[in-house]
N, C-alpha and C positions, 0 to 999 in steps of 0.2 A: 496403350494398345491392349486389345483385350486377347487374353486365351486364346480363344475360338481364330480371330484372326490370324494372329500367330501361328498356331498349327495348321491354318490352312495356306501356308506360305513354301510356293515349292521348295522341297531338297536340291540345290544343285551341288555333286560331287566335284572337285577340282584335283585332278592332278599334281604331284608333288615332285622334287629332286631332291638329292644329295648336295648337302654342301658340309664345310669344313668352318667351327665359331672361328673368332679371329680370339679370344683368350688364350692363357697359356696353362698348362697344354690346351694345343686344340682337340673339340670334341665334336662327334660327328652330329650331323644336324638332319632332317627332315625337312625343308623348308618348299616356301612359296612366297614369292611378290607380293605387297596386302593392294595393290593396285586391281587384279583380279579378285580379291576378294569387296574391296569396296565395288567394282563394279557389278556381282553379282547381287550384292546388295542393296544396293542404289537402284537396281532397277527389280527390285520384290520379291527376289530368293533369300534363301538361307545358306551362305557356302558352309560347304564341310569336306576338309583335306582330306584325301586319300593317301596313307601311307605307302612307298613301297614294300618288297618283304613278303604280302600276300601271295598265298599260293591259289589257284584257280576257284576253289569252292570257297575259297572268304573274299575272292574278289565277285561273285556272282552274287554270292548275298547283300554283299554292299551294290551292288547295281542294280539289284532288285530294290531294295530300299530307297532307291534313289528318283525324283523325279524328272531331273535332268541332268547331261555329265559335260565337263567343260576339258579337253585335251590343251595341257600349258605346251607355252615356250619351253626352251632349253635347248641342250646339246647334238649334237647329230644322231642319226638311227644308224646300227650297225649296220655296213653295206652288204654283209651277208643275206640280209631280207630281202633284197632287191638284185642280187647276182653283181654288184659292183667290182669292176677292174681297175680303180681307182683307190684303194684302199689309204695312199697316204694324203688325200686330200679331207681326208675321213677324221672330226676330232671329237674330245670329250665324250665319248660313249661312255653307258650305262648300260648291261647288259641285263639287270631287271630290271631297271625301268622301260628298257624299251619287251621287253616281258612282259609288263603289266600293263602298257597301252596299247600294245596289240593285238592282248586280248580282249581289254573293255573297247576298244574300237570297236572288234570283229560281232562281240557281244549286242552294243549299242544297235549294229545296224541289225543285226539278228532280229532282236527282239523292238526293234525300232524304239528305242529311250531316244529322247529328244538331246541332240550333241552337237555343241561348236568346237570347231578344231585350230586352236589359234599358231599361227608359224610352225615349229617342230609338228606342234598337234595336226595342222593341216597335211604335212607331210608322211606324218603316221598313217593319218587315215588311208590315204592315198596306197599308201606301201601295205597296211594291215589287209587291202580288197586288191592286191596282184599289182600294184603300179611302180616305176620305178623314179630314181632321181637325180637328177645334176651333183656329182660330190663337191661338186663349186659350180658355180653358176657363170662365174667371169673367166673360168678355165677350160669350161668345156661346153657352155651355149654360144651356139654363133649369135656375134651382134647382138649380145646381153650386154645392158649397163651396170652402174655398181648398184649392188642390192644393200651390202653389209656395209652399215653405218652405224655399226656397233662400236661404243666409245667415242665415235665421232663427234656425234651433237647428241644432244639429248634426246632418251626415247621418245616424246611427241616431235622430234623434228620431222615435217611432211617431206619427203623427198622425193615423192615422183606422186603420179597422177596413175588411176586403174580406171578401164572402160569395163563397164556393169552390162552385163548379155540382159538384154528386157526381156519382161516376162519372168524371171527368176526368182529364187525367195531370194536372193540376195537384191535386187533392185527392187522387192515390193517391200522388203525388210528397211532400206536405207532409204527408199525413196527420190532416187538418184539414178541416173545411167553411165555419171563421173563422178570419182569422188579422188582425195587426196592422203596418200598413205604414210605410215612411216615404211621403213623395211629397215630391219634388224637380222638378217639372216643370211648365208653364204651358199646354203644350197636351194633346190626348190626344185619342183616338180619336172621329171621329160617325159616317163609314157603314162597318160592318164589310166587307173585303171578300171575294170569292167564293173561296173553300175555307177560310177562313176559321172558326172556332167561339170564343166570348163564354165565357169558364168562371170570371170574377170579376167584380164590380161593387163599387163604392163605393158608401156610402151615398145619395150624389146618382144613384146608376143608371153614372155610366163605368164604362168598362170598363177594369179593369185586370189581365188576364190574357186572354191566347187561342192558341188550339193550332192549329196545319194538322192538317185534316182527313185522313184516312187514311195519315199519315206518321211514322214509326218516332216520331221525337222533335224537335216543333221548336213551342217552345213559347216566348208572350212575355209581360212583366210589367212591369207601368208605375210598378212601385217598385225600389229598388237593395238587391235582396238581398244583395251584398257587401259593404254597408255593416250588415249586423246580423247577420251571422254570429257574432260574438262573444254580443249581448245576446239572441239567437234560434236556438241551433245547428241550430233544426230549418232554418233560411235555406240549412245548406251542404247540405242533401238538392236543390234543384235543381241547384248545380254535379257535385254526385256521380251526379246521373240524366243529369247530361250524359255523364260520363264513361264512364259505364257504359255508354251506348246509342254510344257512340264505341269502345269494346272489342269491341261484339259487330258 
């Protein structure tokens, strides 16, 4: 592969958490899944992890640098951003990470950087432009099914079916008006918010896909398309609509 190519290969930034090595003593960690990272790659980006830590001007320099930004999985958002009365259904908070995706969220659609928002990330977005959300989805949405099938089967296990709103980039992206999900997550969207647009639902009515309105590309999904890339190839056509809308 020559040079030239190479650098003409979008940046896309990815998201990072906190974890805990398993050695003794344990040391703190920075991590990310290489599953998002192979699939940013597989379909013609370059990933590059985004530390937490960053205070606002070194996170804008790295999003200016950046040609597209990928919002990960992980833990819940603090329900203080969304006015939550629910607080003990609330778990694993990060109170700078969810710091630092609130603002490259806010940032992304600002300056419209091309952005998928995968589970947590879908939910960020959502909450980063005024919206709010279920602090469990099976406690508190009427005639919700189980979404969190977390530890249960393995991450690509399909577990429910989403209807694609036509006309959408999410249906010209997947090329589908149904498609089949995993769901790895316990909360999920209730009040959509403003610039905001609904372009997927589960069978129980959530929402699991929505686009920013009038915006090149930035689009979110409340299931982990990285995780079924392999058993779904049509899954890496959103990494690749990232990348592509990160090229032009």
């Amino acid at each position: 592969m020559s040079p030239t190519h190479i650098e003409s290969r979008p940046v896309i930034g990815l998201t990072t958490y906190r974890k805990t090595s398993a050695q003794t003593p344990p040391l703190p960690l920075m991590a990310l899944m290489p599953t998002y990272i192979e699939a940013v790659a597989a379909a013609g980006g370059i990933p590059l992890l985004i530390p937490l830590g960053l205070d606002e001007d070194a996170l804008s320099a790295v999003l200016a640098r950046l040609d597209g930004l990928i919002l990960t999985g992980g833990g819940d958002i603090a329900g203080d951003y969304y006015h939550s009365e629910h607080a003990d259904f609330i778990f694993d908070i990060d109170a700078d990470r969810d710091r630092v995706e609130l603002f490259l969220a806010r940032e992304a659609v600002t300056h419209r950087k091309p952005l998928l928002a995968i589970c947590r990330g879908h939910q960020m977005l959502n909450v980063a432009l005024g919206g709010t959300l279920y602090e469990d989805v099976m406690e508190w949405m009427p005639g919700a099914i189980k979404h969190d099938f977390f530890g249960v089967f393995p991450r690509n296990h399909q577990a429910h079916a989403v209807t694609i709103q036509p006309g959408s980039k999410l249906a010209d992206t997947l090329g589908r008006r149904e498609t089949s999900v995993n769901s790895l997550h316990h909360q999920g969207i209730r009040d959509l918010a403003p610039g905001l647009a609904a372009t997927a639902h589960a069978p129980d009515g959530l929402i699991e896909s929505v686009e920013v309105i009038d915006h090149p590309f930035a689009l979110g999904v409340q299931w982990h398309p990285e995780n079924l890339v392999h058993d779904d190839p049509v899954m890496l056509s959103l990494f690749r609509a990232l990348v592509d809308a990160g090229s032009n």
